[in-house]
CHARMM-style PDB file with segment names, atoms N, HN, CA, C and O in Angstrom:
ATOM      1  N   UNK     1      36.471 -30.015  31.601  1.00  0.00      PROA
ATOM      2  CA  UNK     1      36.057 -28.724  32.141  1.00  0.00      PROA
ATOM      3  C   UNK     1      35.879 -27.697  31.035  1.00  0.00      PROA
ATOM      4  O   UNK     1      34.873 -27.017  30.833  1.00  0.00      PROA
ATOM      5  N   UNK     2      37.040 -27.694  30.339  1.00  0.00      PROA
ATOM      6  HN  UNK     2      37.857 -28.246  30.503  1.00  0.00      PROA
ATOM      7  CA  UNK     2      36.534 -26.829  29.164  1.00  0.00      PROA
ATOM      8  C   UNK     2      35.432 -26.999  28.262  1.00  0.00      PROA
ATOM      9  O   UNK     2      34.767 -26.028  27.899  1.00  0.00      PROA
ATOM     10  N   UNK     3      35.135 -28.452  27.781  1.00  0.00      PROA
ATOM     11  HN  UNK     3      35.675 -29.241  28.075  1.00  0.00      PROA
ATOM     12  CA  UNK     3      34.276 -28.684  27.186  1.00  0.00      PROA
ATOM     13  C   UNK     3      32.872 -28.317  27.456  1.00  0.00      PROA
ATOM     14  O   UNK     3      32.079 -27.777  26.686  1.00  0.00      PROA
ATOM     15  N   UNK     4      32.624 -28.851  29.170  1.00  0.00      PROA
ATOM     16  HN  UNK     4      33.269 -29.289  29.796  1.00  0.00      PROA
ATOM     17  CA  UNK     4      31.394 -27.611  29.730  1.00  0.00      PROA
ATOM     18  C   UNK     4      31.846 -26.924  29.154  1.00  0.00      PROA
ATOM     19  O   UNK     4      32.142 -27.165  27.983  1.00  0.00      PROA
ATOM     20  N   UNK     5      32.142 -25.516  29.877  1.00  0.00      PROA
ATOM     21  HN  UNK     5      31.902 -25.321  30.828  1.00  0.00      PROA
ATOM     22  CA  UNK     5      32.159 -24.224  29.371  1.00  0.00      PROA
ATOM     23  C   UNK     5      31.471 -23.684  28.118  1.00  0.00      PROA
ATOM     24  O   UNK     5      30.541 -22.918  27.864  1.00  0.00      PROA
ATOM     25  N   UNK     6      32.558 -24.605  27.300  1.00  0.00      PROA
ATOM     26  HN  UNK     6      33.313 -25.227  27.506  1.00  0.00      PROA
ATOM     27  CA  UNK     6      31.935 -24.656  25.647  1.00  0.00      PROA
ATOM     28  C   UNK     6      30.675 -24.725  25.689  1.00  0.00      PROA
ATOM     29  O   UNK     6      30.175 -23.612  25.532  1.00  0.00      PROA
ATOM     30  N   UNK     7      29.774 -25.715  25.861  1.00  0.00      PROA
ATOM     31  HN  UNK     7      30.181 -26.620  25.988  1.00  0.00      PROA
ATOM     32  CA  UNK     7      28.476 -25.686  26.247  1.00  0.00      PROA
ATOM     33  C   UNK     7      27.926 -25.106  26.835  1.00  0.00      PROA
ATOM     34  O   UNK     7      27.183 -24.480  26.080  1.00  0.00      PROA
ATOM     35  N   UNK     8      27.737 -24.825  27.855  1.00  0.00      PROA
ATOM     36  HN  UNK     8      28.340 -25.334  28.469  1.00  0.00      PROA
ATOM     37  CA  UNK     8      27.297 -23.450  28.211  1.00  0.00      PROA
ATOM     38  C   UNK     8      27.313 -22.400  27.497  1.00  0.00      PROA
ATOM     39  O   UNK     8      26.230 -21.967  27.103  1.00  0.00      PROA
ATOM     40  N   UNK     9      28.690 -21.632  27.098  1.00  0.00      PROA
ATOM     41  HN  UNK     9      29.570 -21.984  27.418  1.00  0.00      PROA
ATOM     42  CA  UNK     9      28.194 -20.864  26.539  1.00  0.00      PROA
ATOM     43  C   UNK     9      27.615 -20.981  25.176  1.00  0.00      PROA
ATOM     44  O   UNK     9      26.986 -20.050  24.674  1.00  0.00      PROA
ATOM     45  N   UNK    10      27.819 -22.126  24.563  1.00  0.00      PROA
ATOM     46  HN  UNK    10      28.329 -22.883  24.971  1.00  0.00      PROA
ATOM     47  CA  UNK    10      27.252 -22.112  22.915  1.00  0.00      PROA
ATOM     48  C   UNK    10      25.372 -22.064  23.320  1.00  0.00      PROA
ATOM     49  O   UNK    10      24.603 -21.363  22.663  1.00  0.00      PROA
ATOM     50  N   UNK    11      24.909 -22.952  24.506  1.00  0.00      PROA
ATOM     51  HN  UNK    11      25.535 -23.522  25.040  1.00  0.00      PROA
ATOM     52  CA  UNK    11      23.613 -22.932  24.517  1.00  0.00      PROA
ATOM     53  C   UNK    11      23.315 -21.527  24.820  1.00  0.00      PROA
ATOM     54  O   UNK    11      22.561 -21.066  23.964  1.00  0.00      PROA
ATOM     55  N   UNK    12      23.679 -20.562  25.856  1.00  0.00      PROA
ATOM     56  HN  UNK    12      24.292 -20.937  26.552  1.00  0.00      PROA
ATOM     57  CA  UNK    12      23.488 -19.597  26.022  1.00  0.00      PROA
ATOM     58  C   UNK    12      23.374 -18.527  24.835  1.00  0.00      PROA
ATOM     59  O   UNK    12      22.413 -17.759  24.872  1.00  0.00      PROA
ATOM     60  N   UNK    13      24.147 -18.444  23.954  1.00  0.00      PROA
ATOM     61  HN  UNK    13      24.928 -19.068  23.924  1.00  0.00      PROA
ATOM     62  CA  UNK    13      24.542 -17.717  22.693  1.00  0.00      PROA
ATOM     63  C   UNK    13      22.818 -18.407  21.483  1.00  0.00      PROA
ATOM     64  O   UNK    13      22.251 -17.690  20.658  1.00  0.00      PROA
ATOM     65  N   UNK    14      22.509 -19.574  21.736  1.00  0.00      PROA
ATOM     66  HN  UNK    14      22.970 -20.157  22.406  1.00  0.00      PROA
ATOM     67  CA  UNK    14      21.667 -20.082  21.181  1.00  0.00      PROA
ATOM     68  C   UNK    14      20.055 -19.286  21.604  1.00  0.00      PROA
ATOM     69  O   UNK    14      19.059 -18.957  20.960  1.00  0.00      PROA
ATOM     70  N   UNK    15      20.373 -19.235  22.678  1.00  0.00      PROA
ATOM     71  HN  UNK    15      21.183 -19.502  23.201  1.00  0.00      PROA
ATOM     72  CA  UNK    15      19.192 -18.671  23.444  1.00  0.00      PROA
ATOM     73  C   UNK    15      18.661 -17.167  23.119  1.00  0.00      PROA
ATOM     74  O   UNK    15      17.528 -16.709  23.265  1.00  0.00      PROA
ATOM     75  N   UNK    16      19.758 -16.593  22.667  1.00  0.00      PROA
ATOM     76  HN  UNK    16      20.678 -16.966  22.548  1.00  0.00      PROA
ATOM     77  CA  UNK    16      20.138 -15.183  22.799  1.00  0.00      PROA
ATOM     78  C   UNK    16      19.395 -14.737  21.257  1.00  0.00      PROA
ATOM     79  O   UNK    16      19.121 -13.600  20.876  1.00  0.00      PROA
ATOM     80  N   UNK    17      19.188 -16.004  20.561  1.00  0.00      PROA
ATOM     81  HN  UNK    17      19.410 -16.928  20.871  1.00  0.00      PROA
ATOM     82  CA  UNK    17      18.652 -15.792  18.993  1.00  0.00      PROA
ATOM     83  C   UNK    17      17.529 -15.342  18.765  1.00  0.00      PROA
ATOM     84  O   UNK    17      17.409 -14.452  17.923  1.00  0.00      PROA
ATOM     85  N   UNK    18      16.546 -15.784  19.377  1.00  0.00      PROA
ATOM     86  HN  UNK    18      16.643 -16.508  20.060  1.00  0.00      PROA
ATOM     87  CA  UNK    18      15.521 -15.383  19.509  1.00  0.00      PROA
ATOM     88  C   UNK    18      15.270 -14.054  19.517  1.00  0.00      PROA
ATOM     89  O   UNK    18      14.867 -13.452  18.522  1.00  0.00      PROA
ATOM     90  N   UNK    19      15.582 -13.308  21.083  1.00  0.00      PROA
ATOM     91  HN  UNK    19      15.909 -13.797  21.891  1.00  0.00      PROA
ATOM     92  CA  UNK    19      15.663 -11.886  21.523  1.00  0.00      PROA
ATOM     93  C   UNK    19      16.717 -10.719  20.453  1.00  0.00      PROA
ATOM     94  O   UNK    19      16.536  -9.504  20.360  1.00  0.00      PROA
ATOM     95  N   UNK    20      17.760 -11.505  19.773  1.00  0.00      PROA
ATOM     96  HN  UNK    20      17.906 -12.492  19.849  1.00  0.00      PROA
ATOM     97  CA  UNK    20      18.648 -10.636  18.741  1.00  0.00      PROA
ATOM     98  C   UNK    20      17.728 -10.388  17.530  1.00  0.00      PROA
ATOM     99  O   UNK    20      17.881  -9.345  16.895  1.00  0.00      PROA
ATOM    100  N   UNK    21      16.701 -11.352  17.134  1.00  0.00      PROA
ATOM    101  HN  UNK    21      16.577 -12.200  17.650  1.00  0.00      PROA
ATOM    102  CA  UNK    21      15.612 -11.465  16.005  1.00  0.00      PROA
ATOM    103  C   UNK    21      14.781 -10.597  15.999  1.00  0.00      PROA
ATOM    104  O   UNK    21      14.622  -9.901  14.996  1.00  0.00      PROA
ATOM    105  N   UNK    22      13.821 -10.378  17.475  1.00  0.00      PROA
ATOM    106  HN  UNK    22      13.951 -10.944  18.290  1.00  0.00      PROA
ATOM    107  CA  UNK    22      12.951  -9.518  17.723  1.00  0.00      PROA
ATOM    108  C   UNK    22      13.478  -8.141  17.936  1.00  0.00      PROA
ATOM    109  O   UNK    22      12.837  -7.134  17.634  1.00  0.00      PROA
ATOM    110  N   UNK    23      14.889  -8.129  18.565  1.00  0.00      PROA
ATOM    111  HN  UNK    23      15.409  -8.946  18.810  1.00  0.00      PROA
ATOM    112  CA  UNK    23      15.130  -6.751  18.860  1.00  0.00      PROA
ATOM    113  C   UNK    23      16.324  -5.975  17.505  1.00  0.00      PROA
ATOM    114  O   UNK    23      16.862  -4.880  17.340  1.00  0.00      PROA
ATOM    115  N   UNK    24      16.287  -7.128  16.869  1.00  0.00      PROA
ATOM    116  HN  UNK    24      15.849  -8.017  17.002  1.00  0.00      PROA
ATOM    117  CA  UNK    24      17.269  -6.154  15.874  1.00  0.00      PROA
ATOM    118  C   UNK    24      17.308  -6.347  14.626  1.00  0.00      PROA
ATOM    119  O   UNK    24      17.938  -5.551  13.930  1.00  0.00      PROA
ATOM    120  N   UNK    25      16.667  -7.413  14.066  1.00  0.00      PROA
ATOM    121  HN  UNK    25      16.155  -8.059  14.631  1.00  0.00      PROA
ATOM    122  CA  UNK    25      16.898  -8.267  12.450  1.00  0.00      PROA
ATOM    123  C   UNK    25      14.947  -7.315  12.244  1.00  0.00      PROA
ATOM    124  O   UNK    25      14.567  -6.692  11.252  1.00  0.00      PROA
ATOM    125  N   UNK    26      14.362  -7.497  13.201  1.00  0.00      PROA
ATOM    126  HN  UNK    26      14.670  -8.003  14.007  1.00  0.00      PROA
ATOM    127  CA  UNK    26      12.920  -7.567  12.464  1.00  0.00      PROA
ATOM    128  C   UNK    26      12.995  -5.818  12.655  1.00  0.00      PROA
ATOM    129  O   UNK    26      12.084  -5.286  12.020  1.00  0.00      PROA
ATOM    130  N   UNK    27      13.573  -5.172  13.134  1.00  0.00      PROA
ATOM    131  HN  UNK    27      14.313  -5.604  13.650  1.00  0.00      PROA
ATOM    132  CA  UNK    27      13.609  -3.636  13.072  1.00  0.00      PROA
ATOM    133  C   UNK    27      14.008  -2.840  11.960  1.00  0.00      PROA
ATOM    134  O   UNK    27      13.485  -1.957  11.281  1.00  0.00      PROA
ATOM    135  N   UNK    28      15.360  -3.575  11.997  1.00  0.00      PROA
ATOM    136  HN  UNK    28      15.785  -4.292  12.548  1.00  0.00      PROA
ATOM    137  CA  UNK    28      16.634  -3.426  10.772  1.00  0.00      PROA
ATOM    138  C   UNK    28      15.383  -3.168   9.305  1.00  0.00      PROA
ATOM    139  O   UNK    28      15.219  -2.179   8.591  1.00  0.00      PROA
ATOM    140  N   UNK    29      14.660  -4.569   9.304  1.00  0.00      PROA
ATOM    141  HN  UNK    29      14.793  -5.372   9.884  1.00  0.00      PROA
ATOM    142  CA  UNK    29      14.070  -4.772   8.039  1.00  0.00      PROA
ATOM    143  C   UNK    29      12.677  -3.694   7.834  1.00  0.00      PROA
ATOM    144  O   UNK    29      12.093  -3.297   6.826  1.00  0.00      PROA
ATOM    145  N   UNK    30      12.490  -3.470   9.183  1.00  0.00      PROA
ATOM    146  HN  UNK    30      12.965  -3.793  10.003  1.00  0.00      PROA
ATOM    147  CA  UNK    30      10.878  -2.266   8.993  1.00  0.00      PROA
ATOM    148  C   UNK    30      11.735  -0.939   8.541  1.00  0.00      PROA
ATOM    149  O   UNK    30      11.150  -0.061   7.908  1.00  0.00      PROA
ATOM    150  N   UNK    31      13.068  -0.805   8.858  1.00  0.00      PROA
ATOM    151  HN  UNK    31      13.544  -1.518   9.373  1.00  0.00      PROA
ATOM    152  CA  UNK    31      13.275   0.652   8.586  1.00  0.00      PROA
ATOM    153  C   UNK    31      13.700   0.800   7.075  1.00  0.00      PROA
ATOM    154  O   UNK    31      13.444   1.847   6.481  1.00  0.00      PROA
ATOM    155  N   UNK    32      14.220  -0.037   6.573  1.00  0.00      PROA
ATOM    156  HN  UNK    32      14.429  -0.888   7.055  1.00  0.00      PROA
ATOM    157  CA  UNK    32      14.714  -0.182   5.181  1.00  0.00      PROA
ATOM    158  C   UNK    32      13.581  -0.282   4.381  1.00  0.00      PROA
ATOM    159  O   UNK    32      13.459   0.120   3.224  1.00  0.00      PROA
ATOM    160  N   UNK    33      12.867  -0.771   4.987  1.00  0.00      PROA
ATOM    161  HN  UNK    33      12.965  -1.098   5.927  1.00  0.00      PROA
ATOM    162  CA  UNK    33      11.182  -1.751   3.921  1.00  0.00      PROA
ATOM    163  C   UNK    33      12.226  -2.500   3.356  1.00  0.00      PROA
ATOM    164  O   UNK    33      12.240  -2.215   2.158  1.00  0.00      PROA
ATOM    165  N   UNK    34      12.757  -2.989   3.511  1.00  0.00      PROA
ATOM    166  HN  UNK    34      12.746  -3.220   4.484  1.00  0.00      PROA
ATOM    167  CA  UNK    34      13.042  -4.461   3.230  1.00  0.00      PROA
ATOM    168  C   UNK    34      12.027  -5.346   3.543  1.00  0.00      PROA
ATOM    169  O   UNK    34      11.093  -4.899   4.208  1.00  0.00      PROA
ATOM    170  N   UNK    35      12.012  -6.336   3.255  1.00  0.00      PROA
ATOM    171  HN  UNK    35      12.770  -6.699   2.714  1.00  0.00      PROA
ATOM    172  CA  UNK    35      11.124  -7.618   3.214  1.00  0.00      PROA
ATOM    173  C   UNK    35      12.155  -9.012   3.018  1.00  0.00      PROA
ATOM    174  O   UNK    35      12.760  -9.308   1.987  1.00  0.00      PROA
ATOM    175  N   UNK    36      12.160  -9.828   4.435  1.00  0.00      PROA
ATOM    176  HN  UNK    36      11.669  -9.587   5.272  1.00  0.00      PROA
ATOM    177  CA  UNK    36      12.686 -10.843   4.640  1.00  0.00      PROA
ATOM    178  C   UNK    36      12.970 -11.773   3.258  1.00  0.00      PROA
ATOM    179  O   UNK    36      14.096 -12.087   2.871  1.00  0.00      PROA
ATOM    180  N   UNK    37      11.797 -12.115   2.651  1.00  0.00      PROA
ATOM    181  HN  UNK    37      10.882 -11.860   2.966  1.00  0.00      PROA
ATOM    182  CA  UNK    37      11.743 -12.651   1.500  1.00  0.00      PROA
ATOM    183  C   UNK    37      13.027 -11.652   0.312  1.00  0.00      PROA
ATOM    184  O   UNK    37      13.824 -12.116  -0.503  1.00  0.00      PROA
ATOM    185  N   UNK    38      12.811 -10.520   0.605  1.00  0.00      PROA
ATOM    186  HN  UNK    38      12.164 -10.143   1.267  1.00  0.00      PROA
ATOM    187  CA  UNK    38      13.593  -9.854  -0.650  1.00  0.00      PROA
ATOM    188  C   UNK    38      14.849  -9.823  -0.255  1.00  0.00      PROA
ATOM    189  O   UNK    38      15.588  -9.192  -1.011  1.00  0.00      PROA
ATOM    190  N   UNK    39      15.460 -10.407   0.905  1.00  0.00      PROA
ATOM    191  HN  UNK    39      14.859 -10.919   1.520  1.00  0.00      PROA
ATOM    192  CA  UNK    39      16.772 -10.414   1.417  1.00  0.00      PROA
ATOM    193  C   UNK    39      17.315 -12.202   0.981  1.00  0.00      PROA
ATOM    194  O   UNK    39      18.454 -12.589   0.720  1.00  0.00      PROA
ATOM    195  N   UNK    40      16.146 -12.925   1.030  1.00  0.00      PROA
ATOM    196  HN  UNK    40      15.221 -12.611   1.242  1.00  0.00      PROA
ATOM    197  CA  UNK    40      16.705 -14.234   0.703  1.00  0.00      PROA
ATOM    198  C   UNK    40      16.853 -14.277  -1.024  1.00  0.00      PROA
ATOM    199  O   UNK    40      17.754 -14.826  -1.659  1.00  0.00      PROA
ATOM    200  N   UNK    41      15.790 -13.593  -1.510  1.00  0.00      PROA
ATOM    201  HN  UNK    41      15.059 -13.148  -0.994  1.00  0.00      PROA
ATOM    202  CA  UNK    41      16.034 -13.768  -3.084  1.00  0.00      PROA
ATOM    203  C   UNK    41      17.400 -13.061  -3.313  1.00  0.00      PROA
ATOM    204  O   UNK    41      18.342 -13.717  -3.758  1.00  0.00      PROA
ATOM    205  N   UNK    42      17.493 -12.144  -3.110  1.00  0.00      PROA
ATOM    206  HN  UNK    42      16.728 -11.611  -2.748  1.00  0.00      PROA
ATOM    207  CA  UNK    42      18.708 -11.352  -3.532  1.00  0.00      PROA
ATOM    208  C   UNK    42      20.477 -12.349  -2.881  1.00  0.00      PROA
ATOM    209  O   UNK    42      21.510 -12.459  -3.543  1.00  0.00      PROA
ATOM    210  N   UNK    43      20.184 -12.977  -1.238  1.00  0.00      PROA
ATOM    211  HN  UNK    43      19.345 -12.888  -0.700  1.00  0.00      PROA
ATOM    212  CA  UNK    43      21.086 -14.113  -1.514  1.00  0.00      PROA
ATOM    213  C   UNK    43      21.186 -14.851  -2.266  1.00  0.00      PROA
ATOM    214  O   UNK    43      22.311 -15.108  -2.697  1.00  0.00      PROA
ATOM    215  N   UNK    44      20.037 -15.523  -2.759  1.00  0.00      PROA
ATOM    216  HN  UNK    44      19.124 -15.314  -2.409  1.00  0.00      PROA
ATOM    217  CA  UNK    44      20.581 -16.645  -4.276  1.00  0.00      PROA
ATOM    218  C   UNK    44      21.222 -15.937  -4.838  1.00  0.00      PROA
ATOM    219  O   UNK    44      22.452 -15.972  -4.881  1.00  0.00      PROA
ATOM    220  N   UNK    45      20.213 -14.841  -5.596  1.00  0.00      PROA
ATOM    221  HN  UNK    45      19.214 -14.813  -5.561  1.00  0.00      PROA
ATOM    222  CA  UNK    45      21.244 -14.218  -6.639  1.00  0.00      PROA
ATOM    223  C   UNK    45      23.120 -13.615  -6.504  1.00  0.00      PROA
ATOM    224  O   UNK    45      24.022 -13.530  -7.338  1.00  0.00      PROA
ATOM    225  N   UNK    46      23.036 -13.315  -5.067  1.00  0.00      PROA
ATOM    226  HN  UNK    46      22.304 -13.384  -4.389  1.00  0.00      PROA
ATOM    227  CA  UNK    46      24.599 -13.573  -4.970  1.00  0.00      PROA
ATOM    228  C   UNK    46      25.343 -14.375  -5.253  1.00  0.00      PROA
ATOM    229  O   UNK    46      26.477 -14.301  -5.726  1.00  0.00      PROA
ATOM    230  N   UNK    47      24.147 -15.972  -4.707  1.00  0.00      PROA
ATOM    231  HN  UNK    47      23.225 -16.032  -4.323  1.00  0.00      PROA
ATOM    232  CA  UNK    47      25.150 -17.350  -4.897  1.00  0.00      PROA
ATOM    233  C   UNK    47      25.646 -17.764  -6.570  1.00  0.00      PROA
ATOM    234  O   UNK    47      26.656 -18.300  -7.024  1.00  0.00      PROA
ATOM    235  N   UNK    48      24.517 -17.274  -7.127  1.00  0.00      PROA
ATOM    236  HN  UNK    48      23.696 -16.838  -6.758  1.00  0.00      PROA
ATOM    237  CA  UNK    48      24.361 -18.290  -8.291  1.00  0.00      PROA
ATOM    238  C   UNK    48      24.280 -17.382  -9.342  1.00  0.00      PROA
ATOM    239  O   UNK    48      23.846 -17.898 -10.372  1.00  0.00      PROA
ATOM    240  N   UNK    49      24.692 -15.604  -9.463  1.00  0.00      PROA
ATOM    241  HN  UNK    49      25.045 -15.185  -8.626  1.00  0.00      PROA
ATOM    242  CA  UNK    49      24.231 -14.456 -10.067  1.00  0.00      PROA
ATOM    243  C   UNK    49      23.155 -14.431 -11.395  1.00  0.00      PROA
ATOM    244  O   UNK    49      22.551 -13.421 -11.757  1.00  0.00      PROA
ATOM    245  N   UNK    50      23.070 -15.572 -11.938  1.00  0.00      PROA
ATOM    246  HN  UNK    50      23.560 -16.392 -11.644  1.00  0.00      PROA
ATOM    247  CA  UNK    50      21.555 -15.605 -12.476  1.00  0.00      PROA
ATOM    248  C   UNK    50      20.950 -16.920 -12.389  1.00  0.00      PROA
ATOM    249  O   UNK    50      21.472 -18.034 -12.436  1.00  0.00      PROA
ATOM    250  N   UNK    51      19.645 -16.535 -12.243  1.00  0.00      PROA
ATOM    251  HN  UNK    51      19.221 -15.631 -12.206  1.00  0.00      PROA
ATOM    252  CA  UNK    51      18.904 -17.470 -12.137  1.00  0.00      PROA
ATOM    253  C   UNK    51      17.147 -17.027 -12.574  1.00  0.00      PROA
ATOM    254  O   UNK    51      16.775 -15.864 -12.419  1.00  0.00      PROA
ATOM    255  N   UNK    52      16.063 -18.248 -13.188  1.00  0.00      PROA
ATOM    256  HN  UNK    52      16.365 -19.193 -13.314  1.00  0.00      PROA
ATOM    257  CA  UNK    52      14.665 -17.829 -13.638  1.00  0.00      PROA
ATOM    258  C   UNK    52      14.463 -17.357 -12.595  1.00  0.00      PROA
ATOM    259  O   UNK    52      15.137 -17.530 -11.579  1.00  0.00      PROA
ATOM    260  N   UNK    53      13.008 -16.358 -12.784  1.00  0.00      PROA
ATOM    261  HN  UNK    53      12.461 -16.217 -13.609  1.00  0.00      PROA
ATOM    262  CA  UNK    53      12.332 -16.060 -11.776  1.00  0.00      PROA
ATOM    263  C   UNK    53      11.774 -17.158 -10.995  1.00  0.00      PROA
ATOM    264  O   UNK    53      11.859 -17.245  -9.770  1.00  0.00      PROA
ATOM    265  N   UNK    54      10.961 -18.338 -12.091  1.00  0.00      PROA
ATOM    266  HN  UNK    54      10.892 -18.267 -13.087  1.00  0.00      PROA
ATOM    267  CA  UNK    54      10.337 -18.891 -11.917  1.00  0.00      PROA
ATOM    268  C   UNK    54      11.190 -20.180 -10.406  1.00  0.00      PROA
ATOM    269  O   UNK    54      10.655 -20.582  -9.373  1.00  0.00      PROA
ATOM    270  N   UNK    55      12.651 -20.467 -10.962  1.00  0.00      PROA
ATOM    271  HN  UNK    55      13.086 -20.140 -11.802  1.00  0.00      PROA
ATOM    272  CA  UNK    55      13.598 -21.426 -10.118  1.00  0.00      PROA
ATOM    273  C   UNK    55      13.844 -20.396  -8.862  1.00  0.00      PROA
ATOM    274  O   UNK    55      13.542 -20.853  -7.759  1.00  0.00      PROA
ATOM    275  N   UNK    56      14.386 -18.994  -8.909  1.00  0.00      PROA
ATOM    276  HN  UNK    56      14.632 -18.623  -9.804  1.00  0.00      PROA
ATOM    277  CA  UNK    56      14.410 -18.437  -7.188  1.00  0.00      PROA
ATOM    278  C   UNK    56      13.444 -19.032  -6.633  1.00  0.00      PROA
ATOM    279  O   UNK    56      13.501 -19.992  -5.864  1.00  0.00      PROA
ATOM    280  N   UNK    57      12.022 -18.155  -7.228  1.00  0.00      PROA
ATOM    281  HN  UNK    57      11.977 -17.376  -7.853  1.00  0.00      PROA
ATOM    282  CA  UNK    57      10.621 -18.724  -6.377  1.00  0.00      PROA
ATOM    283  C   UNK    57      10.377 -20.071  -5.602  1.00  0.00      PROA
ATOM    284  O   UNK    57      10.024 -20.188  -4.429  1.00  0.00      PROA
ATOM    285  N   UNK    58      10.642 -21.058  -6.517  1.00  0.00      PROA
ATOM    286  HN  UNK    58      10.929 -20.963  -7.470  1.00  0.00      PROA
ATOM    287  CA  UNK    58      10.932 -22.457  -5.943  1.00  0.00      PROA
ATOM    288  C   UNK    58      11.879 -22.942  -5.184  1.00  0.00      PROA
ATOM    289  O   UNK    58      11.562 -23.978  -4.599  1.00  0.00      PROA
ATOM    290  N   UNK    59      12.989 -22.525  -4.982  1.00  0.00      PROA
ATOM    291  HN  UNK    59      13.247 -21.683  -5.457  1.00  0.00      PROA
ATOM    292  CA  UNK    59      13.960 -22.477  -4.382  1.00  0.00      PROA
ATOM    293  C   UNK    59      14.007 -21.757  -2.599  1.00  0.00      PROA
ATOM    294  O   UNK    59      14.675 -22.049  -1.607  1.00  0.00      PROA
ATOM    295  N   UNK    60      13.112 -20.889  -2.829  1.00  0.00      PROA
ATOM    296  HN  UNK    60      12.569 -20.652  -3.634  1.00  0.00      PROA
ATOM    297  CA  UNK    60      12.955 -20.548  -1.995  1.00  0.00      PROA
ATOM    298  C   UNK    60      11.132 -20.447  -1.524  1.00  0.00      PROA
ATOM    299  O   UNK    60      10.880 -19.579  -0.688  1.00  0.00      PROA
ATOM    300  N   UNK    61      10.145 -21.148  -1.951  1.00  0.00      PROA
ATOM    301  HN  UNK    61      10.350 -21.853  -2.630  1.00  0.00      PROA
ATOM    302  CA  UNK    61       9.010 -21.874  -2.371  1.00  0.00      PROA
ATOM    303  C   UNK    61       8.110 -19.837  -1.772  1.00  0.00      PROA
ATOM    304  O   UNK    61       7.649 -19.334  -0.746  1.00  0.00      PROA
ATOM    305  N   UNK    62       8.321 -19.476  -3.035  1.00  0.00      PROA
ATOM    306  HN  UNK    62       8.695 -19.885  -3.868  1.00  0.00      PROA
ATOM    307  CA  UNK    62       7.495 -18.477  -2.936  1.00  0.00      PROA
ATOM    308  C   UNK    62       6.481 -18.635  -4.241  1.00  0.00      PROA
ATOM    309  O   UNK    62       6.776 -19.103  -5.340  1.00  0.00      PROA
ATOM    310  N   UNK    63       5.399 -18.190  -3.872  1.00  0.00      PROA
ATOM    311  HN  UNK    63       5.159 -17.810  -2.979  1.00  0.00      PROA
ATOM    312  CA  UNK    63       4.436 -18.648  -5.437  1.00  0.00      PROA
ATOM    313  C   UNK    63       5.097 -17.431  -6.468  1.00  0.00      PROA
ATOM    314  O   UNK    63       5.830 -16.544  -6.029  1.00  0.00      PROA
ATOM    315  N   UNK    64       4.762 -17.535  -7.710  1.00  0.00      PROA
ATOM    316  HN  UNK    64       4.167 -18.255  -8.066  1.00  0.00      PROA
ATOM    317  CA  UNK    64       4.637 -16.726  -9.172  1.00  0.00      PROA
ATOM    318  C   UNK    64       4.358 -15.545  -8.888  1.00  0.00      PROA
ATOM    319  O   UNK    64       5.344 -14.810  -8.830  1.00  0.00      PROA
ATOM    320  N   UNK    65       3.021 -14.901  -8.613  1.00  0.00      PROA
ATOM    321  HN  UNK    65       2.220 -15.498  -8.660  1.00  0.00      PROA
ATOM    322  CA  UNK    65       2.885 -14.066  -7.857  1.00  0.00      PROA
ATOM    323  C   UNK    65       3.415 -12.992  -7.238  1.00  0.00      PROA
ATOM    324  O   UNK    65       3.493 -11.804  -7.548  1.00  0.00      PROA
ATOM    325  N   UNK    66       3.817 -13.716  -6.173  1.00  0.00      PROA
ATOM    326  HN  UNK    66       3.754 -14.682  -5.922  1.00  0.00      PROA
ATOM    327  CA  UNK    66       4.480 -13.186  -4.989  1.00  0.00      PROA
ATOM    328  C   UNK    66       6.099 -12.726  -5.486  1.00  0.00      PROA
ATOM    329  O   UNK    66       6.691 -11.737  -5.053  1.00  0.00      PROA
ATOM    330  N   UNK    67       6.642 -13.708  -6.500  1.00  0.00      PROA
ATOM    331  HN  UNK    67       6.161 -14.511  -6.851  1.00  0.00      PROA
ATOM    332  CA  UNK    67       8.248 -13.669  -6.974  1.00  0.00      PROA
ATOM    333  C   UNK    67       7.689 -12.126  -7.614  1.00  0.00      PROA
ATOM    334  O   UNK    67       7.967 -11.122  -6.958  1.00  0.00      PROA
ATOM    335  N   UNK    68       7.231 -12.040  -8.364  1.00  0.00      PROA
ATOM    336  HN  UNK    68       7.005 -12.856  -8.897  1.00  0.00      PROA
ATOM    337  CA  UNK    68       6.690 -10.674  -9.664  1.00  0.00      PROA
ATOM    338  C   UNK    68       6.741  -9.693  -8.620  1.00  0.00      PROA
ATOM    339  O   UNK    68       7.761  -9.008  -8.704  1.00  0.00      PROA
ATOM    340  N   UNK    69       6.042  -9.413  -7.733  1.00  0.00      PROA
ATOM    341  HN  UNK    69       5.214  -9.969  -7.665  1.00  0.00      PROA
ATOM    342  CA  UNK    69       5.993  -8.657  -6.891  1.00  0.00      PROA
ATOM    343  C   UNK    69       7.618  -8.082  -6.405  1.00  0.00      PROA
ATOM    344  O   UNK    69       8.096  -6.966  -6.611  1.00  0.00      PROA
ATOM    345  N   UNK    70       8.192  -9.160  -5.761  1.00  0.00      PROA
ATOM    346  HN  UNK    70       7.804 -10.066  -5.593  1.00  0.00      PROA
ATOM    347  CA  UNK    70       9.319  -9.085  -5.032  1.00  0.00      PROA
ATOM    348  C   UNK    70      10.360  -8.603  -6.066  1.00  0.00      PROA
ATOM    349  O   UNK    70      11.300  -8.009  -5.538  1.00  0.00      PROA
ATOM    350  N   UNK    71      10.431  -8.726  -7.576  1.00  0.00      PROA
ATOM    351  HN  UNK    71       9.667  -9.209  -8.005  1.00  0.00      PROA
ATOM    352  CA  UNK    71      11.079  -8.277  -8.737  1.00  0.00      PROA
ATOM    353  C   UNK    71      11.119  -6.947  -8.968  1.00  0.00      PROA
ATOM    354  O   UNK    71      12.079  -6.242  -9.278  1.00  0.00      PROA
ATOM    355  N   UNK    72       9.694  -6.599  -8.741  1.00  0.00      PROA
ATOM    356  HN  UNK    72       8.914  -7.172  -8.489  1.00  0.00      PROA
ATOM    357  CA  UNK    72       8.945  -5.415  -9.153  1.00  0.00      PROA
ATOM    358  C   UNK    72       9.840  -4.480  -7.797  1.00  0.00      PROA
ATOM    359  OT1 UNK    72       9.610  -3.284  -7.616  1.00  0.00      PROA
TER     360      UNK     72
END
């Protein structure tokens, strides 16, 4: 019986991801000008505190380009 439960609510909570994305992660990021991408580069650099430009980019498969930009 508990184990339902568990299920239920974990799928429910799963469901809920979607609508938490649209109504609060993709807002969060328009008001800051943040840029999704500039939130994942800056996690590596938490993980690993240095790293090439060139290895974030790949790591997180953004072109040359686009990394310069996101630096800039």
């Amino acid at each position: 019986m508990a184990g339902d439960i568990r299920d239920r609510t974990a799928d429910a909570l799963i469901a809920l991801i979607p609508l938490y994305y649209k109504n609060v992660m993709r807002h969060r990021h328009a008001i800051t000008g943040v840029q999704i991408a500039q939130i994942h580069t800056l996690g590596v650099l938490m993980k690993y505190k240095s790293m090439p430009m060139s290895e974030i980019g790949s790591s997180l498969y953004i072109s040359r380009p686009y990394m310069t930009r996101l630096a800039d």
